[in-house]
N, C-alpha and C positions, 0 to 999 in steps of 0.2 A: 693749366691743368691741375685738377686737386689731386691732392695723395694719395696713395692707394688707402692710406687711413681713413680718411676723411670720407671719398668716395664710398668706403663700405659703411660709413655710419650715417647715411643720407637713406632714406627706407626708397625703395625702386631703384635704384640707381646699383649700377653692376660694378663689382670688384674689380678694380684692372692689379694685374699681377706681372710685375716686371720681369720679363726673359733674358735670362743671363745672354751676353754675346759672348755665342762660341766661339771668336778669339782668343777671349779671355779665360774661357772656362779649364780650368784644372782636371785632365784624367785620370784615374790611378796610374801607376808606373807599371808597365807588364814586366818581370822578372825574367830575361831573356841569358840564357847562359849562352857564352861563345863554345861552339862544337858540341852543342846538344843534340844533334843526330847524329856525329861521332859515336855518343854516347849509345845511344839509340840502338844503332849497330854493333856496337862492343859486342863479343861474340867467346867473350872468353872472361875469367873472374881476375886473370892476373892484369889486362885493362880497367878493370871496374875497383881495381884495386888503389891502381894507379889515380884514379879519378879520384876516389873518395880522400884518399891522402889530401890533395890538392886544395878539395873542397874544405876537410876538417882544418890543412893548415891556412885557409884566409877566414876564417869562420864562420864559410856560407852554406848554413844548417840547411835552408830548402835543398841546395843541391846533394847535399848527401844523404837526406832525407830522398829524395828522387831516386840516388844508387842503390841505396838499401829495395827500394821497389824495381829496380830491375835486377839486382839478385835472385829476387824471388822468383821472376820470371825464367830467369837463369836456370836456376836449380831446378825447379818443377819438382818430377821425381825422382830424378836422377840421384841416385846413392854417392856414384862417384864425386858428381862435384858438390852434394855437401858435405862430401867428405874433405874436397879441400878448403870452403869454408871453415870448416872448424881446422885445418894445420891452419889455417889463416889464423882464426880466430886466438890459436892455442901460442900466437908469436905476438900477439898484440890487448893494447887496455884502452881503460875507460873507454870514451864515447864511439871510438871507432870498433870493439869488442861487443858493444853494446848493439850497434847499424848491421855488422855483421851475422851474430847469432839471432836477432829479432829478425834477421832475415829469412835467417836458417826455420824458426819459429813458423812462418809463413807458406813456408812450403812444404809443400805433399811432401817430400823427403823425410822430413822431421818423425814420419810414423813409421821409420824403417827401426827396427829392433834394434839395428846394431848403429844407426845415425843417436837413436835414445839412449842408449848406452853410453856411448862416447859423451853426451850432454852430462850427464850423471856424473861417468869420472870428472869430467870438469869442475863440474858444482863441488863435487869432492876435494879437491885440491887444494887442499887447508895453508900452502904456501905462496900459490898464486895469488896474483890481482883480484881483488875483491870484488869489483864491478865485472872483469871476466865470469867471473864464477857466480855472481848473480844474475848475471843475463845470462848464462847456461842455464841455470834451475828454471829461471825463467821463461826460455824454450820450452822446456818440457808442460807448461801449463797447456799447452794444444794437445796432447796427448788426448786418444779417447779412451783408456782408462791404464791403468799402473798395476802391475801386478807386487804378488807379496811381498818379493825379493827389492824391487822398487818402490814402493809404500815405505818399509822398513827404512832404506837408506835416507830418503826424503825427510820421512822423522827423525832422523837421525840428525840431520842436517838444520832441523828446526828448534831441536832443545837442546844442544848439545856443539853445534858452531859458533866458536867465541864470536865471530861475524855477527853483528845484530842484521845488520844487512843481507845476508846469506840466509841468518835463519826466519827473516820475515817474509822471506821472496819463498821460500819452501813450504812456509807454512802456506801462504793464499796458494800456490801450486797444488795442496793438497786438496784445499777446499776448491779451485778450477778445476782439475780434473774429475772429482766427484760428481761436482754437477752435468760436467758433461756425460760419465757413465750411468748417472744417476734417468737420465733424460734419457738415454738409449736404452737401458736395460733394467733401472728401477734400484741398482747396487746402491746401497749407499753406505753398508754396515761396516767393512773394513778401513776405508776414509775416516766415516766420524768414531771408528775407535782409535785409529791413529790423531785423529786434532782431538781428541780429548786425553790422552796420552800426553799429547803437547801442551796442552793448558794446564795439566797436571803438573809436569816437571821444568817447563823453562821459568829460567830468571827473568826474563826481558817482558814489563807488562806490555809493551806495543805488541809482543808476537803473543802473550795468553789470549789477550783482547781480540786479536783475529783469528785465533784457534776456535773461539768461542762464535765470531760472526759469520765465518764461510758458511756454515752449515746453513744458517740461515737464506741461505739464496736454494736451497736444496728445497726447506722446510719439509725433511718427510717427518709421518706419523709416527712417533718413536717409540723402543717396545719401553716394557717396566725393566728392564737393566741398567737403562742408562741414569733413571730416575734418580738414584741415592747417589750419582759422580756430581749432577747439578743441583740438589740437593745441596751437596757440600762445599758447591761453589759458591750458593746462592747465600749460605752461610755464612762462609768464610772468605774468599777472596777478597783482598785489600782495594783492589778496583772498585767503584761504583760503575763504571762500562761493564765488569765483566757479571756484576751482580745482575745490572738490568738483563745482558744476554741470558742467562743461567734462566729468566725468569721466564724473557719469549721462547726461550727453547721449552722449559716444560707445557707450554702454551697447548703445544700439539703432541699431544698425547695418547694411546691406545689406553692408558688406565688413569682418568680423567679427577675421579676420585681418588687415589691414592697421591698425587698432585697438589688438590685441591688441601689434604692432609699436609700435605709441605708447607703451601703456601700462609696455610692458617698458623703454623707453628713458626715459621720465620718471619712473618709480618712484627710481631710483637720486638722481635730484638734486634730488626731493622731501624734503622735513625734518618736514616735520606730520603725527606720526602720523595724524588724521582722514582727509588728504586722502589720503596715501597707503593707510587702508582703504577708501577710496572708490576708489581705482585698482583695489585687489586684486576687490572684492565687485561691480568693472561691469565687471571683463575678466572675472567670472564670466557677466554677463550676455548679454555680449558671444557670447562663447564657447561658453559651456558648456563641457561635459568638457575640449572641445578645450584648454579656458585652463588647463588643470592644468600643464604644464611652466613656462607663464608666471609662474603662483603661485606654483612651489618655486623660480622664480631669485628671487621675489620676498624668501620665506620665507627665504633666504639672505642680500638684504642684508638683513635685518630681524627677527632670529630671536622677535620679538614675534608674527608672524604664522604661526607653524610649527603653530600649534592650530587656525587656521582654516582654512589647508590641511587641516592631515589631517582635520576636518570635512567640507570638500568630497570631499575622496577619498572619505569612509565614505557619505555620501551619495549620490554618483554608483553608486557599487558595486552600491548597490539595486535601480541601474534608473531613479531619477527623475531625468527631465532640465530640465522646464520650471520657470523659474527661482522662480516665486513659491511652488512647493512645495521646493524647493530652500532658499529663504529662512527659511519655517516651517519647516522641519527643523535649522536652522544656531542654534547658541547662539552669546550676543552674549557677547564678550568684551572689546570697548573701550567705553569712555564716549564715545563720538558723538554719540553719538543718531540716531536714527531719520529720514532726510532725508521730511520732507511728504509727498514726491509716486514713493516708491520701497516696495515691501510691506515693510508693519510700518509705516510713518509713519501720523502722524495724517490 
């Protein structure tokens, strides 16, 4: 008999294709825990307690990953018992701290006033375990919005907790909860005055850099107030992440020309190419057509960018103005990359 090689390089002649013998054939392993409907049945947290101990001390992550989903089952809405989740929570660390209140996270409970509260002190607790107390803040990311009194502490917790850990888990908490109130009821002006607060005052660039990005999954229309805070970030900040933010955030703007003003004035004593194509492609944003003179003073000190002008010229000419078809029409000519949360990012 010929090959199945051979056979296929003979023109008529049909491919034979060898079938494994299921004797021999390998199945994946199905991951079967002994007393998994035990489990199933547990009917109480101080069993499910028991279990997850078990699991974290042979280090079989699925299974305690599994407990933490019936927790949440557990709990539902019930007040009481996430109330004993967190004494749980508040006698214990790391990774089993973390399965616990990510659980608490999950459940309807989580949006009880005084369940939220208790998370809070926790995050609070400048003595505690550190991972405790960032899966606490952490928790509170499900929140559908935060009021003044919490807003405050949160930032508090973000420029201001020696924890780099602590305060980067509060900062993106601000900017989740945002978005979600942002989407129900359009709020977004107490959040991003608190992360711009945070990008103002902390030491740690990991948490100015995400002070500066949350908003961005929000992207609302911003007034002229906030203009001169990004302005001066756009400036100044030692980041090149937070320069480029600074720049998609003035992108979207209610005062498009007073922007467009910024961007022309801090082009020239910008040095990184990135940041400075991130100037040019959100005073496109910004703009539209209008931004084309801004572009060729641009294009002039920087004759690197004379090809993306005349790109935007040949595409405005067509007629199309709104920016994310504007964008799919435009060939990339720097090494950037593609910012996450701008068309064309991941």
């Amino acid at each position: 008999m010929a090959s199945t090689a051979g056979a296929a390089a003979v023109p008529g002649r049909v491919a034979m294709h060898v079938v494994p013998d299921p004797a021999a054939e390998e199945l994946p392993g199905v991951h079967c825990w002994e007393g998994l409907l035990d489990i199933d049945r547990a009917g109480s947290i101080p069993e499910l307690r028991g279990v997850l101990a078990r699991a974290l001390g042979s280090g079989d992550e699925l299974l305690a990953s599994y407990v933490g989903d019936r927790l949440v089952e557990l709990v539902g809405d019930d007040v009481g018992r996430a109330g004993a989740l967190l004494d749980w929570a508040e006698q214990v660390s790391g990774p089993e701290a973390e399965i616990v209140l990510g659980a608490l996270a999950r459940a309807a409970a989580v949006h009880d006033p005084a369940v939220a509260q208790r998370l809070l002190r926790t995050g609070e607790e400048t003595r505690a375990d550190e991972t405790r107390r960032a899966a606490a803040v952490a928790a509170l990311e499900t929140q559908r919005r935060l009021d003044a009194d919490a807003l405050a502490r949160v930032a508090t917790l973000a420029t201001s907790d020696p924890s780099t850990g602590v305060a980067w888990t509060a900062t993106r908490t601000l900017g989740r909860v945002m978005k979600e109130d942002f989407e129900r009821t359009g709020t977004y002006e107490p959040y991003w005055n608190q992360l711009m607060e945070v990008s103002a005052r902390t030491r740690e660039p990991a948490v100015r850099i995400l002070a500066l990005e949350m908003p961005a999954y929000v992207d609302p229309v911003l007034g002229s107030k906030y203009i001169d805070e990004l302005a001066a970030l756009l400036r100044d900040a030692p980041e090149r992440e937070v320069r480029e933010m600074a720049a998609f955030q003035l992108g979207l703007t209610e005062d498009p020309a007073r922007v467009l003003g910024v961007f022309r004035a801090a082009f020239p004593r910008e040095r990184d190419l990135c940041v400075r194509w991130a100037m040019l492609r959100f005073a496109v944003r910004a703009g539209g057509p209008r931004a084309l003179p801004v572009l060729e003073d641009m294009a002039r000190v920087d004759p690197r960018f004379a090809e993306d002008v005349a790109d935007f010229r040949r595409i405005y000419a067509t007629g199309v103005e709104d920016f994310e078809r504007v964008w799919l029409d435009k060939a990339e000519h720097h090494a950037c990359g593609a910012d996450e949360h701008e068309p064309g990012g991941a």
